[in-house]
N, C-alpha and C positions, 0 to 999 in steps of 0.2 A: 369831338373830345369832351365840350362838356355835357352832352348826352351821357357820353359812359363815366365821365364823373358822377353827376349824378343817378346813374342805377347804382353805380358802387356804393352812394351815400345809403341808400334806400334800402342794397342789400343786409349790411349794417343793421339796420334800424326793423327788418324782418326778421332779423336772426335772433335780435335782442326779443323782438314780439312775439316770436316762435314758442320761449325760452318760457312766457309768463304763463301759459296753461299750466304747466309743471308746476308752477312754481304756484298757483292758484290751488290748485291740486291738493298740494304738501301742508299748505297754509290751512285748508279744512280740514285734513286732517288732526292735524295737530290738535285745531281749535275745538271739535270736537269730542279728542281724548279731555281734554284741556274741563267741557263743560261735565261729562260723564265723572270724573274728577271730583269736580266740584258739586256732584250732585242735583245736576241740570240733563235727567237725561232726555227731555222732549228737545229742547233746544238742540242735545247732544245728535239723537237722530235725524232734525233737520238739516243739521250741518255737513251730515255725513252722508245724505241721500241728494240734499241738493248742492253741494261743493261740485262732487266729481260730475253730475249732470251736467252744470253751468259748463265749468271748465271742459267739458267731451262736447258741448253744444259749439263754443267759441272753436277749438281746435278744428272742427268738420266748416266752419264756417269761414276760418281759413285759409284753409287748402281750398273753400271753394271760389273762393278771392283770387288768389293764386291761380289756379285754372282759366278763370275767365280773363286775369290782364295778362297772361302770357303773350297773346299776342303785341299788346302792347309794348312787354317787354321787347320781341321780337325788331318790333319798328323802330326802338329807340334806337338797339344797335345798328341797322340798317340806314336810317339817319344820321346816326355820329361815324361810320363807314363813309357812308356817300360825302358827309365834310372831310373828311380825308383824302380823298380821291380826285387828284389834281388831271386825268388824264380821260379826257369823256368817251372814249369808247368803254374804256373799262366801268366806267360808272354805266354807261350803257347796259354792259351784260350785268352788272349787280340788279338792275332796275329789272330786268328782264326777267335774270333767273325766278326773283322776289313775282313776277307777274305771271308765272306758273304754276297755277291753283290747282290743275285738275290732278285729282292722284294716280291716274294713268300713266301720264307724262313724266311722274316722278322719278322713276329708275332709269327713265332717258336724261334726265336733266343729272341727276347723279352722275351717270354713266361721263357726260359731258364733262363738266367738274371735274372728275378723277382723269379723262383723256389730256384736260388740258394742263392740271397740275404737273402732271408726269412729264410734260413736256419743256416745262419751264421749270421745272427741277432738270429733267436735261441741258437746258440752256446755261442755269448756273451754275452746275457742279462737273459735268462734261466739257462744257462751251464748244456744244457741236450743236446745229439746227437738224431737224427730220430733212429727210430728202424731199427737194421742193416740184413744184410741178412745173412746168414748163412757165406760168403765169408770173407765177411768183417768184420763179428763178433769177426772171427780166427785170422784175419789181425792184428785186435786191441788186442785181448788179449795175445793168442802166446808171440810179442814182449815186453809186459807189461809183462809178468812173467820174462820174459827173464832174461832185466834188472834190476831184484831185486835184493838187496844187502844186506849182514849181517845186521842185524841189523830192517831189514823191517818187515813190518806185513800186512799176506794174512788173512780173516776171508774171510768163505764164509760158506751157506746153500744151500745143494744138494739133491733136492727132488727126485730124481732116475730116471728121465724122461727118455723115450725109447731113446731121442737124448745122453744122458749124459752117460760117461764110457763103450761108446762100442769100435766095432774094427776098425771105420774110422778112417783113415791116423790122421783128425784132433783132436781127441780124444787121439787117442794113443802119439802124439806128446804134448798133454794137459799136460796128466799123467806124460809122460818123464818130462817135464818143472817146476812141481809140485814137483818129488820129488830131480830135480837136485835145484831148491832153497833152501829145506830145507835141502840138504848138501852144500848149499854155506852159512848156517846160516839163512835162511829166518825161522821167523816163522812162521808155516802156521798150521791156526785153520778150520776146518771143519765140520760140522753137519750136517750128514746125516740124511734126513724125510723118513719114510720108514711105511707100514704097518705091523701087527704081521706076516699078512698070505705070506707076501712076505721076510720076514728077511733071508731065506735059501737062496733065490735064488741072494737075495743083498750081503749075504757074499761069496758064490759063485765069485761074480765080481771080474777082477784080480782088478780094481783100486780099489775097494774097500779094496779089500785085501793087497797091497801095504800103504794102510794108517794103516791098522789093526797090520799089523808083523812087521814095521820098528821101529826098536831100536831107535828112533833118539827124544829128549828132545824137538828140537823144531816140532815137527810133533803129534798135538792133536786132535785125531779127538774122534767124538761122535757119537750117534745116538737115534733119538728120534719119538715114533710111535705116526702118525696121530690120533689112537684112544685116544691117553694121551692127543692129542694138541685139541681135541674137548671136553672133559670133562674137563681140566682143565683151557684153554685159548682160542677158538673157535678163535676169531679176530684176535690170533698171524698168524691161521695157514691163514686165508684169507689174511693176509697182506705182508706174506714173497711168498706169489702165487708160482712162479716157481724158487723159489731161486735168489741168486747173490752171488760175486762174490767183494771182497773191497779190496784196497789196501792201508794201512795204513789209515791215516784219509783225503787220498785226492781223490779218486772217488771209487765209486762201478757200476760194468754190471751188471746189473738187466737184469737175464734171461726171455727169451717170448717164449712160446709153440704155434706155430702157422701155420697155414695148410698155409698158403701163404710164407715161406720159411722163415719169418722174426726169428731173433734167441737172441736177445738184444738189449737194450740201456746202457747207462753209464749215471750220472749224477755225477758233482761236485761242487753243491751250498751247501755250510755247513750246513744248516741245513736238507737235505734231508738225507745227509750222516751220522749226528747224528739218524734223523731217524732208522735210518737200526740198527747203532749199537748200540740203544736199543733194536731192536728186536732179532740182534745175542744174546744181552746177555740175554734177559728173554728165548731165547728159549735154549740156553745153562744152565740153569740153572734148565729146565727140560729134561733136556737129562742125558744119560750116557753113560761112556766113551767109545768107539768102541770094544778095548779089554779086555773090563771084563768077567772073564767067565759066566756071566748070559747071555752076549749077543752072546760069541762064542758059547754057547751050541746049537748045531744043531736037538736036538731033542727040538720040540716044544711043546709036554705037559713038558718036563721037564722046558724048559722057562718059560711058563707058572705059572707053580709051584713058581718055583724062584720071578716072579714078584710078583707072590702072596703074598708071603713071607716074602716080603718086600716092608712097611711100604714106606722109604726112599731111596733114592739111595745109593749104597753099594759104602766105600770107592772106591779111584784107588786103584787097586793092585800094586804094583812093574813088571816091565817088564819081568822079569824072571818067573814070577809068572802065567802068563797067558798063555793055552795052543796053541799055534800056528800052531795043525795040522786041515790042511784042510778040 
């Protein structure tokens, strides 16, 4: 800051010095009508040959002033930037771009610059992030479960995707994080999408089954089959696509299935977020609970039967109630 205080002083004080060739200029003039006048014209012509020399020698000599502390200028702002700069990565790329001399490299470092403004102008005025890569997807959410606290609220829709509840490092580390919130008091609601012909091999999953067997009030999970969300709501099921992921009413990861490694975004503009948790709740509202025994029974004409059979979805049972062997 006081760096760019004082260029600002300096600029002042150029403009005013810019100002006095002119005016150097004007001043021989004058003085030599002034001697021609009066009858002095050797005087007169020296005044008038060497006024405008002087004054054209000082002007070329400072523009060449100017040229040469440009750079200088350059560093002062660079310097009164970098005191401003509470955040050292970002002071980092300032340092870096600035250590970019070669002029090859130039339209690459532009190029940079302009990809990553656009991006954080999407951050601010959208409040949606680019779709993250599988690394960074972990990066962000991992740490967001982490810090959740009594009191919080996880909803989320798990379409069973080949990436979701298997035995990578970062799935099993999901799961751990999932059910250490809801013994730190988080509630966490869930809704598993699933098909009839795959329900065996979905209750199979341990994280499935960690949502299924744990005695814990705030831990509700559901499950609701694609053949139900095409008969009875088609749009819900195209619009919740690969699931997500909310945390209270301030952003949701919106999962992405995608051959190119991409694995989510998040958004936190209020009304997208209301979005979603209309669709959590209409599709909650056709689902049923994970551990009821029509959905624990593992034989599938007997499911079958059962769904048959009913009409409506069958109260929750009591936890004690429902059978828990594998």
């Amino acid at each position: 800051m006081r760096a760019n205080k004082q260029l600002k002083k300096t600029e002042r004080i150029k403009k005013a010095y810019d100002f006095w060739p002119y005016t150097e200029l004007f001043l021989g003039l004058v003085l030599g009508l002034i001697l021609y006048l009066i009858k002095q014209p050797v005087l007169a012509n020296i005044t008038l040959i060497l006024g405008p020399a002087l004054s054209g020698s000082r002007m070329l000599l400072t523009k060449k002033i100017e040229e040469e502390l440009a750079p200088v200028k350059s560093l002062a702002l660079v310097v009164d930037l970098e005191r401003q700069i509470d955040d050292p990565e970002l002071l980092d790329f300032v340092r870096s771009y600035n250590e970019v001399v070669t002029e090859d490299f130039h339209p690459l470092r532009t190029h940079l610059v302009h990809k990553s403004t656009k991006l954080l102008k999407q951050y601010a005025r959208e409040e949606r992030s680019e779709e993250l890569a599988t690394g960074a997807y972990y990066q962000w959410l991992l740490p967001k479960l982490e810090k959740t606290q009594r009191g919080d609220r996880v909803w989320a829709v798990s379409m069973m995707m080949d990436c979701e509840w298997d035995s990578s490092p970062s799935e099993e580390r999901f799961l751990e994080e999932n059910m250490s919130a809801v013994e730190r008091g988080v509630i966490l609601e869930r809704v598993f999408v699933t098909k009839y012909s795959q329900l065996a091999e979905m209750l199979a999953n341990k994280g499935v089954q960690a949502h299924s067997y744990k005695s814990d009030s705030n831990l509700r999970s559901f499950v609701v089959f694609e053949e139900d969300l095409h008969k009875k709501d088609p749009e819900l099921l195209r619009e919740i696509k690969d699931g997500f992921i909310a945390f209270n009413d301030k952003v949701v990861l919106i999962d992405v299935s995608s051959e190119e490694g991409m694995r989510g975004f998040f958004v936190q503009k209020t009304a997208e977020i209301r979005s979603y948790a209309r669709m959590f709740d209409r599709l909650k509202n056709l689902a049923r609970p994970l551990n009821h025994p029509s959905i624990c029974a593992r034989d599938q004409g007997s499911l079958n039967q059962r769904l048959a059979d009913s009409a409506a979805p069958p109260e929750v049972p009591q936890l004690e109630q429902v059978d828990q062997q594998p």
